[in-house]
Residue frames as a rotation matrix with the C-alpha (Angstrom) as fourth column:
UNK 1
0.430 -0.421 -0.798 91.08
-0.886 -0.369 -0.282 109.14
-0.176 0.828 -0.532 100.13
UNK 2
0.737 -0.075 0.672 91.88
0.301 0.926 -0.227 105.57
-0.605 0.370 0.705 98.22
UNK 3
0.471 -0.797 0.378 95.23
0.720 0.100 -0.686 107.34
0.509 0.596 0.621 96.45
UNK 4
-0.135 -0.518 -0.844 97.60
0.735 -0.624 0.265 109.76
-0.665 -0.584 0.465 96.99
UNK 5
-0.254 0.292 0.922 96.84
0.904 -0.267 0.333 111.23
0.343 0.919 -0.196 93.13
UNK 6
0.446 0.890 0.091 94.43
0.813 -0.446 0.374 113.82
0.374 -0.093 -0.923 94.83
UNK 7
0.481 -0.591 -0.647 97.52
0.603 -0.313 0.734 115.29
-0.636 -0.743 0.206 96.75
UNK 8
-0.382 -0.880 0.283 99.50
0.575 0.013 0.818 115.61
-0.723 0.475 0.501 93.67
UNK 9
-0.065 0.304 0.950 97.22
0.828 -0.515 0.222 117.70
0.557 0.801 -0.218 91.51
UNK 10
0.963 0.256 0.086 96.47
0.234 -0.951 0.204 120.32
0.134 -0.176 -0.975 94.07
UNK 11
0.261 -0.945 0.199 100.76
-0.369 -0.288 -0.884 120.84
0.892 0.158 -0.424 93.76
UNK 12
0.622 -0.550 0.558 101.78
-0.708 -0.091 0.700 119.03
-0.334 -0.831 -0.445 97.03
UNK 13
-0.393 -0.808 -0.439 105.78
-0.632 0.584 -0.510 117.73
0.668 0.077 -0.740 96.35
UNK 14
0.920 0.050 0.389 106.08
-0.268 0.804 0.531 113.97
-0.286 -0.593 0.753 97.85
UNK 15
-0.239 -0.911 -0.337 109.26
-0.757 0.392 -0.523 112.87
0.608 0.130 -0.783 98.57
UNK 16
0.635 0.074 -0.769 109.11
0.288 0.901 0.325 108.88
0.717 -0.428 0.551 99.35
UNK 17
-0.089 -0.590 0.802 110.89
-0.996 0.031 -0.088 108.54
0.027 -0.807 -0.590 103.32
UNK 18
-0.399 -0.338 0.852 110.08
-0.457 0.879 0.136 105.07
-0.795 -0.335 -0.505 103.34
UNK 19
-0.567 0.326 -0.757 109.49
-0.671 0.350 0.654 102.94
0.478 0.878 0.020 100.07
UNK 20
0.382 0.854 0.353 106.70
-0.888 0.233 0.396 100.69
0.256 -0.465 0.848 100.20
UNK 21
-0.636 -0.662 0.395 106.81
-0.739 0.377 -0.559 97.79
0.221 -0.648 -0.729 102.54
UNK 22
0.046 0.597 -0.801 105.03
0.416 0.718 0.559 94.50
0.908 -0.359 -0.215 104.00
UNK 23
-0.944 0.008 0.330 104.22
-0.328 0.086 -0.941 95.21
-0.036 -0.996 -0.078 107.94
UNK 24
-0.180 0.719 -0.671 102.44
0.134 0.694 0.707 93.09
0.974 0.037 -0.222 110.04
UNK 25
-0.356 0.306 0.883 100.54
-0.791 -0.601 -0.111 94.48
0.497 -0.738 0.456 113.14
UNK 26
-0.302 0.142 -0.943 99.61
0.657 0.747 -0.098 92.55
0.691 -0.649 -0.319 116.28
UNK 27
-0.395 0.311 0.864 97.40
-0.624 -0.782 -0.004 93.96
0.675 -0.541 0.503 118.39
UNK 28
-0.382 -0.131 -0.915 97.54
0.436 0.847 -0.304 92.67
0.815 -0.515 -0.266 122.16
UNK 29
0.298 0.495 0.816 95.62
-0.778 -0.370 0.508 93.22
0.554 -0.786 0.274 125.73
UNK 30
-0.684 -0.032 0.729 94.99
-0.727 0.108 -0.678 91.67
-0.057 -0.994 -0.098 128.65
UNK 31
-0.861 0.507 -0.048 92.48
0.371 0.689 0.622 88.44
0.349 0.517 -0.782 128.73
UNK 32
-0.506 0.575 -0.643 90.14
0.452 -0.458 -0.766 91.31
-0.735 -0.678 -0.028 131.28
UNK 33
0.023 0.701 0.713 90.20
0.896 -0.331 0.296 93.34
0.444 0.632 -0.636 128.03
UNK 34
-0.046 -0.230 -0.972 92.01
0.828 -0.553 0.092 96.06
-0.558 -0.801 0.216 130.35
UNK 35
-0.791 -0.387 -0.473 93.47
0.051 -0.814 0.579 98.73
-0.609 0.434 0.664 127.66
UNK 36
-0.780 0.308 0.544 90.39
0.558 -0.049 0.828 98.16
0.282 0.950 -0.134 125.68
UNK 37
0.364 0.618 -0.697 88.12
0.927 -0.313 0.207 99.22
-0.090 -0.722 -0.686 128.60
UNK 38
0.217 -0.218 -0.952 90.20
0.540 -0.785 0.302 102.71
-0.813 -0.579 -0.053 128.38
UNK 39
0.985 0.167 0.043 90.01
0.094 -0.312 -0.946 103.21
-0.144 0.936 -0.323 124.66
UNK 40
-0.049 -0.995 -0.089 94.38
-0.828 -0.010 0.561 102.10
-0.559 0.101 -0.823 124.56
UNK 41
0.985 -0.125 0.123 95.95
0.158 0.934 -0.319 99.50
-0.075 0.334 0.940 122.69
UNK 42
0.259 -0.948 0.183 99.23
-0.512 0.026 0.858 98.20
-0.819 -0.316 -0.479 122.43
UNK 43
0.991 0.132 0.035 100.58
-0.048 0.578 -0.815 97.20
-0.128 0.805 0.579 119.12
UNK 44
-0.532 -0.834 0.151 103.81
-0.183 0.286 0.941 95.36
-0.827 0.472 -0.305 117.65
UNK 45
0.896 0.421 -0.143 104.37
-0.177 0.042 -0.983 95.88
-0.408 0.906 0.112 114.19
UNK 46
-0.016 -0.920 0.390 107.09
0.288 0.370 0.883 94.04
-0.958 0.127 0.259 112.15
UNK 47
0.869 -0.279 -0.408 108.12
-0.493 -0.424 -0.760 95.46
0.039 0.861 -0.506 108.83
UNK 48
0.327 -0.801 -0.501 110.87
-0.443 0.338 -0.831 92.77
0.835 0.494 -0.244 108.25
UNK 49
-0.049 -0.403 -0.914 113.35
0.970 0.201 -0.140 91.74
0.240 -0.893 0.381 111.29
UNK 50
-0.954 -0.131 -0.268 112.24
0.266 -0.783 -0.563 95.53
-0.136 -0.608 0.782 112.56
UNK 51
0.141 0.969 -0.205 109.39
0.752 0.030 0.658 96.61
0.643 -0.247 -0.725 113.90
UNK 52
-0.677 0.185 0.712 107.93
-0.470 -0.853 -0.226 99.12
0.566 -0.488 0.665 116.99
UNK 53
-0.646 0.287 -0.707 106.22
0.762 0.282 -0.583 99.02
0.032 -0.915 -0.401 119.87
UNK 54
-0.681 0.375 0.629 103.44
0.143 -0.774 0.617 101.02
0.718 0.510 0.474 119.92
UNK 55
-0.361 0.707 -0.608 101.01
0.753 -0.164 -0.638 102.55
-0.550 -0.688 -0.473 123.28
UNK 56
-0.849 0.293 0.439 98.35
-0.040 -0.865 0.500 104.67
0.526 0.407 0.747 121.89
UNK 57
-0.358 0.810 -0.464 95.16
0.930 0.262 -0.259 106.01
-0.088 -0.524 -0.847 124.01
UNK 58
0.464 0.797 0.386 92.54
0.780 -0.574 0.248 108.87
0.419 0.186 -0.889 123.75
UNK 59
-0.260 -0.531 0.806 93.59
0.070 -0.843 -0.533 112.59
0.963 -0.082 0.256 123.79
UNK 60
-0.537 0.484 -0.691 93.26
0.778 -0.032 -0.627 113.24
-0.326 -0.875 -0.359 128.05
UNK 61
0.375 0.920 -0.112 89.93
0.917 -0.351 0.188 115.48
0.134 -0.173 -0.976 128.77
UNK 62
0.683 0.031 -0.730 90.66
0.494 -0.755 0.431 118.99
-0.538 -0.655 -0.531 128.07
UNK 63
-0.398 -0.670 0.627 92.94
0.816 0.054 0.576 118.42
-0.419 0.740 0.525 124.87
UNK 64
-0.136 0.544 -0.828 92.14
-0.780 -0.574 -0.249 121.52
-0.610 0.612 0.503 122.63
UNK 65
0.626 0.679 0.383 89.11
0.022 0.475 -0.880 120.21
-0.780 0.559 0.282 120.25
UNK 66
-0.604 -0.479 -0.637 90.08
-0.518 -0.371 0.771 119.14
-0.606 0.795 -0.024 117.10
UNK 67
0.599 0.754 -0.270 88.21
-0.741 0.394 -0.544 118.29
-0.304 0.526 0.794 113.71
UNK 68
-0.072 -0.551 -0.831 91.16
-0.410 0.776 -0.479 115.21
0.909 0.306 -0.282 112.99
UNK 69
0.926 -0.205 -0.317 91.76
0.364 0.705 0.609 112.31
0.099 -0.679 0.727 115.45
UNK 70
0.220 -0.623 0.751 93.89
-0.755 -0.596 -0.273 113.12
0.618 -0.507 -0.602 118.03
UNK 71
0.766 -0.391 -0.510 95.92
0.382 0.915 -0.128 110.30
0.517 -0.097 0.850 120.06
UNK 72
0.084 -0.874 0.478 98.93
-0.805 0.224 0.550 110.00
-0.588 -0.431 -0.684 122.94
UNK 73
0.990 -0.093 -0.103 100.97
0.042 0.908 -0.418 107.75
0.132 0.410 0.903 121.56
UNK 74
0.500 -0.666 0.554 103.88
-0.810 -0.133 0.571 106.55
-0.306 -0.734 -0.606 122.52
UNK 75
0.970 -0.150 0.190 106.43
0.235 0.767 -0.597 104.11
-0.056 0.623 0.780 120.26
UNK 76
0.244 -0.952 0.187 109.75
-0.611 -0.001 0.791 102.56
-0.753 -0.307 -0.582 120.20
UNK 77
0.141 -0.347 -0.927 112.14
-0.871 0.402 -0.283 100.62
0.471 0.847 -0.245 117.63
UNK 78
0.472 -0.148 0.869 112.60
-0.445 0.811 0.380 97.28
-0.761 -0.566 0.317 118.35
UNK 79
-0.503 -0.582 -0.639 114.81
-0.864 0.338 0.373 94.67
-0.001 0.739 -0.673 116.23
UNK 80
-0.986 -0.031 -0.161 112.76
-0.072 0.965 0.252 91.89
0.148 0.260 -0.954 116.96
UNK 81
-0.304 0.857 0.415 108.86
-0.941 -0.338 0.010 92.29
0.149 -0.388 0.910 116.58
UNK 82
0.558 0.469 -0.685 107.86
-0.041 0.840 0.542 88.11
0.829 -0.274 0.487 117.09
UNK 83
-0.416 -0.478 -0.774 110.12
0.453 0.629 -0.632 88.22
0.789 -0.613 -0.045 120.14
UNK 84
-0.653 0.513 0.557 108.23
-0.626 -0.780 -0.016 91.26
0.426 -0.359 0.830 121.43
UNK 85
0.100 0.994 0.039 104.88
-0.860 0.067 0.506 89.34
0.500 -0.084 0.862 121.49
UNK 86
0.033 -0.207 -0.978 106.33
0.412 0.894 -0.176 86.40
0.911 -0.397 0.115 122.80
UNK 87
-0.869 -0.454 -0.195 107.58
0.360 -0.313 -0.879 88.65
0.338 -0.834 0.436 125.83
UNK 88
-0.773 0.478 0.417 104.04
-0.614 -0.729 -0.303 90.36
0.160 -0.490 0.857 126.25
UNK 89
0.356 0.557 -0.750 102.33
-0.269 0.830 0.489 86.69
0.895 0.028 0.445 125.81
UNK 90
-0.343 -0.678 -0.650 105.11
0.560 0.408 -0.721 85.80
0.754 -0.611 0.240 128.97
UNK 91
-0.983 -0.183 0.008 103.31
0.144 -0.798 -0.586 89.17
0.114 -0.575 0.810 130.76
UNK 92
-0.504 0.858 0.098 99.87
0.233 0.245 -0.941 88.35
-0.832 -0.451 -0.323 130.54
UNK 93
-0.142 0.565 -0.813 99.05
-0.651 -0.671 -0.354 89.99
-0.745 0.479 0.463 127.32
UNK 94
-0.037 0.554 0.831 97.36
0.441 0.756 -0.484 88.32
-0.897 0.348 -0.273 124.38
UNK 95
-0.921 -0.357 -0.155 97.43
-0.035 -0.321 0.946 88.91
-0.387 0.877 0.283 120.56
UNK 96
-0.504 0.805 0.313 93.37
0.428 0.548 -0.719 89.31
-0.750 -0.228 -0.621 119.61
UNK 97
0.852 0.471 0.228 93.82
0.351 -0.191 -0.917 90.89
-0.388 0.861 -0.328 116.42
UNK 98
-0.293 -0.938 0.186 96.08
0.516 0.009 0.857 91.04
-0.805 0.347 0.481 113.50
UNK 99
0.969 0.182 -0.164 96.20
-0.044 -0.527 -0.848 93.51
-0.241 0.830 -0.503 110.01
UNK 100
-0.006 -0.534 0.845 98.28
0.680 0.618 0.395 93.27
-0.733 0.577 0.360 107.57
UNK 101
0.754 0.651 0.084 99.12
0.440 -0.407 -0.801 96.13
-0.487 0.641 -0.593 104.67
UNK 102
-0.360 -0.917 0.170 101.98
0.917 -0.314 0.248 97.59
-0.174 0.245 0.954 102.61
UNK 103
0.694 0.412 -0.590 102.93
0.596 -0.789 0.150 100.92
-0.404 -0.455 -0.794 103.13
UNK 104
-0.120 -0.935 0.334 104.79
0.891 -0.250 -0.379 103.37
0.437 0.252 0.863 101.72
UNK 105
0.145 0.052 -0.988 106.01
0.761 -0.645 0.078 107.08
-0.633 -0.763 -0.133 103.85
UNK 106
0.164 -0.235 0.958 105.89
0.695 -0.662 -0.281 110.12
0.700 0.712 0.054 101.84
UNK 107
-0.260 0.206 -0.943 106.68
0.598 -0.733 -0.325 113.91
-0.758 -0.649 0.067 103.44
UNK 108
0.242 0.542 0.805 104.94
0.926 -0.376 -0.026 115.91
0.289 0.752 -0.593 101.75
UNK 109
-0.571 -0.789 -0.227 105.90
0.810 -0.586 0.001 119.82
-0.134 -0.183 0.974 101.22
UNK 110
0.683 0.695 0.225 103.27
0.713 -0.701 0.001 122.34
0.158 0.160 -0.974 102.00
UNK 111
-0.288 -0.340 0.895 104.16
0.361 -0.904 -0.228 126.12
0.887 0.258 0.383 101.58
UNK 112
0.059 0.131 0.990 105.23
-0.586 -0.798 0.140 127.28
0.808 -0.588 0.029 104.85
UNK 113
0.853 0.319 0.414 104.17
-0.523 0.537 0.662 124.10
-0.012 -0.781 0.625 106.69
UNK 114
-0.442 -0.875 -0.197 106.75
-0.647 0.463 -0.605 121.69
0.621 -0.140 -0.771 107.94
UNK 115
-0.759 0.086 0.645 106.22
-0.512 0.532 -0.674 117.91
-0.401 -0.842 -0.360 109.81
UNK 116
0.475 0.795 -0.377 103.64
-0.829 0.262 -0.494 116.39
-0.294 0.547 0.784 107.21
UNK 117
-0.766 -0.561 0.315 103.88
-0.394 0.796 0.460 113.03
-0.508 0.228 -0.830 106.83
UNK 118
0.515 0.831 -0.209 101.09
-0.851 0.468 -0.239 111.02
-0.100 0.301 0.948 104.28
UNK 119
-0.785 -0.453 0.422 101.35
-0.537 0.838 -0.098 107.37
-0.309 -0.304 -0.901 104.57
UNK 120
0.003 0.603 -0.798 99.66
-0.999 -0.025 -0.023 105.55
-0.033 0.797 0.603 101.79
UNK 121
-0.632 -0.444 0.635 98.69
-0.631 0.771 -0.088 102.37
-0.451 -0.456 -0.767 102.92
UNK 122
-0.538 0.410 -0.737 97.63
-0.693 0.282 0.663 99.17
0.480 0.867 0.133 100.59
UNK 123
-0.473 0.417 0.776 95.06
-0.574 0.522 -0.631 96.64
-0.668 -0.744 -0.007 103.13
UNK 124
-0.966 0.178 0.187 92.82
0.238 0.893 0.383 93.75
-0.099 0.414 -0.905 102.32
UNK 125
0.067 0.998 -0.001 89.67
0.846 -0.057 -0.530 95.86
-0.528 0.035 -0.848 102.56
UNK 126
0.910 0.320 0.265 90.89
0.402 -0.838 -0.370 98.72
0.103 0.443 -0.891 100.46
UNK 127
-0.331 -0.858 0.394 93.46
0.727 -0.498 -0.473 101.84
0.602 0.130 0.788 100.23
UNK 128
0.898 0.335 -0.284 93.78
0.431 -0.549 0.716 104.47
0.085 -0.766 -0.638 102.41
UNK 129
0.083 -0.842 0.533 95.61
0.704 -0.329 -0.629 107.34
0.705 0.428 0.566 102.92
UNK 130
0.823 0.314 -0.473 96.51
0.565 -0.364 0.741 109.15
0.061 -0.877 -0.477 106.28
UNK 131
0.309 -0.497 0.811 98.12
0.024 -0.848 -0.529 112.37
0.951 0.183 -0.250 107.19
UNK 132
0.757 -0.028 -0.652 99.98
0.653 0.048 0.756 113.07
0.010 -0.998 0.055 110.21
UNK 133
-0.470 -0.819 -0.329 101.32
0.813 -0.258 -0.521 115.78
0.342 -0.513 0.787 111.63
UNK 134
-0.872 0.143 -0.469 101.00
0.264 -0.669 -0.695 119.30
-0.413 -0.729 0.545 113.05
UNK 135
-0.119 0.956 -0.267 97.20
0.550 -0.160 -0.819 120.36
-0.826 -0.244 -0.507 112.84
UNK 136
-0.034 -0.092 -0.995 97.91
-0.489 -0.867 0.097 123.33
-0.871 0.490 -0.015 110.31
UNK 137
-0.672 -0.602 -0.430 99.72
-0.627 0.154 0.764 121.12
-0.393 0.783 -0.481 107.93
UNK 138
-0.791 0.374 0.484 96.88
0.611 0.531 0.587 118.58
-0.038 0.760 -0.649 107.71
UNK 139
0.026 0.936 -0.351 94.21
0.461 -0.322 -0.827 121.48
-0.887 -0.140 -0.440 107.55
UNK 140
-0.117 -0.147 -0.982 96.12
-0.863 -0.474 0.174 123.02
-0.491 0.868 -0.071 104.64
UNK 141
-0.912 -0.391 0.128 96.84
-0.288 0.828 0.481 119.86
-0.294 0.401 -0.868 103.18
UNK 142
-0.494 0.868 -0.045 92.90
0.461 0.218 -0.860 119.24
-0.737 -0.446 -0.508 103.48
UNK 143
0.342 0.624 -0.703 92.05
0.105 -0.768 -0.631 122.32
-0.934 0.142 -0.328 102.23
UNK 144
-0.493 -0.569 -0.659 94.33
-0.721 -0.156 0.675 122.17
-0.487 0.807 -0.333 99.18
UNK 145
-0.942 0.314 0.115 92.66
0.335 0.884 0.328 118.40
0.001 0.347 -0.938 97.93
UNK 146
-0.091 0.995 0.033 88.71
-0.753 -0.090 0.652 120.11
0.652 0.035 0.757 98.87
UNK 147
-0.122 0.613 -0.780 87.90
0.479 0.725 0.495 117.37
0.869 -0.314 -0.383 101.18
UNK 148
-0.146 0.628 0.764 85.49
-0.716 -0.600 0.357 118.22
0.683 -0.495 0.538 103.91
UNK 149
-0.523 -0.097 0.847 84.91
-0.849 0.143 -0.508 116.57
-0.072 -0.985 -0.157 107.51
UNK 150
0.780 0.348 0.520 82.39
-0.267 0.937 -0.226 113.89
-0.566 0.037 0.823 105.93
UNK 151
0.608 -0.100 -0.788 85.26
-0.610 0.577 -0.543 113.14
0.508 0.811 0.290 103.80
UNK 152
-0.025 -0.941 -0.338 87.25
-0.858 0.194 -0.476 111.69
0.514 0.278 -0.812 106.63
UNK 153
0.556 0.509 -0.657 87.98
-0.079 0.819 0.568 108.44
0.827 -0.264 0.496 108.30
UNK 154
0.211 -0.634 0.744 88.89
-0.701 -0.629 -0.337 108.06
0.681 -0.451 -0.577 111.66
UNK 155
0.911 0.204 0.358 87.92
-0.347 0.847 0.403 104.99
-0.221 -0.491 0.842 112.83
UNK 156
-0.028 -0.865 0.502 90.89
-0.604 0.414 0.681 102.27
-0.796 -0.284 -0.534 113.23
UNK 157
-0.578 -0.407 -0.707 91.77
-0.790 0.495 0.361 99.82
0.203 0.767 -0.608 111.26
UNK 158
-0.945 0.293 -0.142 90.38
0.322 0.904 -0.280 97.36
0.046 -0.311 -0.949 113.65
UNK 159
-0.203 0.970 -0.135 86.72
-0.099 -0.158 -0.983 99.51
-0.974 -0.187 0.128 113.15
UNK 160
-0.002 0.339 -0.941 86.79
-0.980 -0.190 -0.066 99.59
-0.201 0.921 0.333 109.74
UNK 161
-0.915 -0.123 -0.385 87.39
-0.221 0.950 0.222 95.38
0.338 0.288 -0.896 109.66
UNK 162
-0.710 0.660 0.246 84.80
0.155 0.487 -0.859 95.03
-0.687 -0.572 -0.448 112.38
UNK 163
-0.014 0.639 -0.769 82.29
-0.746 -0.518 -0.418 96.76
-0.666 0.568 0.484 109.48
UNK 164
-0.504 -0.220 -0.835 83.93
-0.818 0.432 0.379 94.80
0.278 0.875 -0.398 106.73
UNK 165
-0.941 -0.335 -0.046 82.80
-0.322 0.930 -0.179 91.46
0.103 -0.154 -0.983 108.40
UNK 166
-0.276 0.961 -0.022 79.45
0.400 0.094 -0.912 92.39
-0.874 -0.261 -0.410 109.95
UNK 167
0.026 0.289 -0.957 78.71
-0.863 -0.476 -0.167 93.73
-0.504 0.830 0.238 106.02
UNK 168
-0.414 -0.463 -0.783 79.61
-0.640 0.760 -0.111 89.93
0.647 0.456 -0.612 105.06
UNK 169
0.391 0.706 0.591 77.86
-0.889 0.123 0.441 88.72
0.239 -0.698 0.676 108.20
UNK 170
0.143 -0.907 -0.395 80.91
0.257 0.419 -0.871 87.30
0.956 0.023 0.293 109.23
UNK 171
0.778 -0.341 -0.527 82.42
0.513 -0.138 0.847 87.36
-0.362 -0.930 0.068 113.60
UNK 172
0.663 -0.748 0.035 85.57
-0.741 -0.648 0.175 90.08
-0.108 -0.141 -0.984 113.48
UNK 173
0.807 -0.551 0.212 88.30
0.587 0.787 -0.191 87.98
-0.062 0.279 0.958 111.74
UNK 174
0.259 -0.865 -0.430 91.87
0.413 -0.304 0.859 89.23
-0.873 -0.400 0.278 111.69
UNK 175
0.951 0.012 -0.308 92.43
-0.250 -0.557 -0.792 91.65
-0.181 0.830 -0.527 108.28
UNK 176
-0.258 -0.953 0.159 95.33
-0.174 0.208 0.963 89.48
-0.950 0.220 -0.219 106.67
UNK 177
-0.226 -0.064 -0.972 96.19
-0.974 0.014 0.225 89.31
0.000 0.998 -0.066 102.61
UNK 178
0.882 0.453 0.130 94.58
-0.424 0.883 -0.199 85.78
-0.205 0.120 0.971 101.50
């Protein structure tokens, strides 16, 4: 989904939680390539002089199935996100890919549901719009708009660049605004 529009006709209320924003992501490893070997990453994102810490890795074996992307994750506030990376550059870790998109936080109000968050984000390869929260809420949510399992995307940011480049026949370049 490339708007939020689609929400708003089948009757779901948005109320803005976070007007839209610059944030700039920094995604860091090891120079082994450790957390990538285990399908994790570790990201600092800076939305001004605040930002987060961010550990996210693959649901553990045995998660109940689900037809959305599913994710441990695991994220703190920070006040300084360039002093972050400096500190995990000081720990061994490395910055080997950067993105770059303005965002804005809606919660959206499904009948009955509660914990829906859509997060309507503007990138350099497009728009994109992601739901998060409790299973139900984005299955109703889903089901309310018609879209169907080929309609979604689950891949990362950093898969959908790797595409963008090798479609351009181009090496994996960091997804910043020109």
């Amino acid at each position: 989904m490339e708007s939020i529009a689609p929400l708003v006709e089948a009757g779901v209320t948005l109320q803005v939680e976070s007007a839209r924003h610059f944030e700039e992501n920094w995604l860091l490893d090891t120079h082994d390539l450790s957390l990538g070997a285990r399908e994790a990453i570790l990201r600092v994102r800076g939305a001004g002089k605040r930002g987060a810490i961010t550990y996210k890795e693959k649901a553990p074996a045995g998660a109940p199935a689900s037809q959305f992307k599913q994710r441990i994750e695991i994220e703190t506030a920070i006040d300084d996100p360039a002093a972050a990376v400096m500190i995990f550059e000081r720990l061994g870790f490395h910055g080997w890919f950067r993105y770059q998109k303005y965002r804005t936080v809606y919660r959206a109000g499904l009948p009955g549901r509660a914990g829906l968050h859509v997060m309507f984000d503007e990138t350099p390869i497009g728009n994109f719009v992601e739901l998060e929260g409790e299973e139900e809420a984005i299955a109703e949510a889903v089901k309310l708009i018609g879209a169907t399992p080929g309609d979604y995307i689950l891949d990362s940011y950093l898969a959908l660049q790797a595409r963008h480049c090798e479609r351009l026949g181009k090496p994996l370049e960091d997804m910043i605004f020109p």
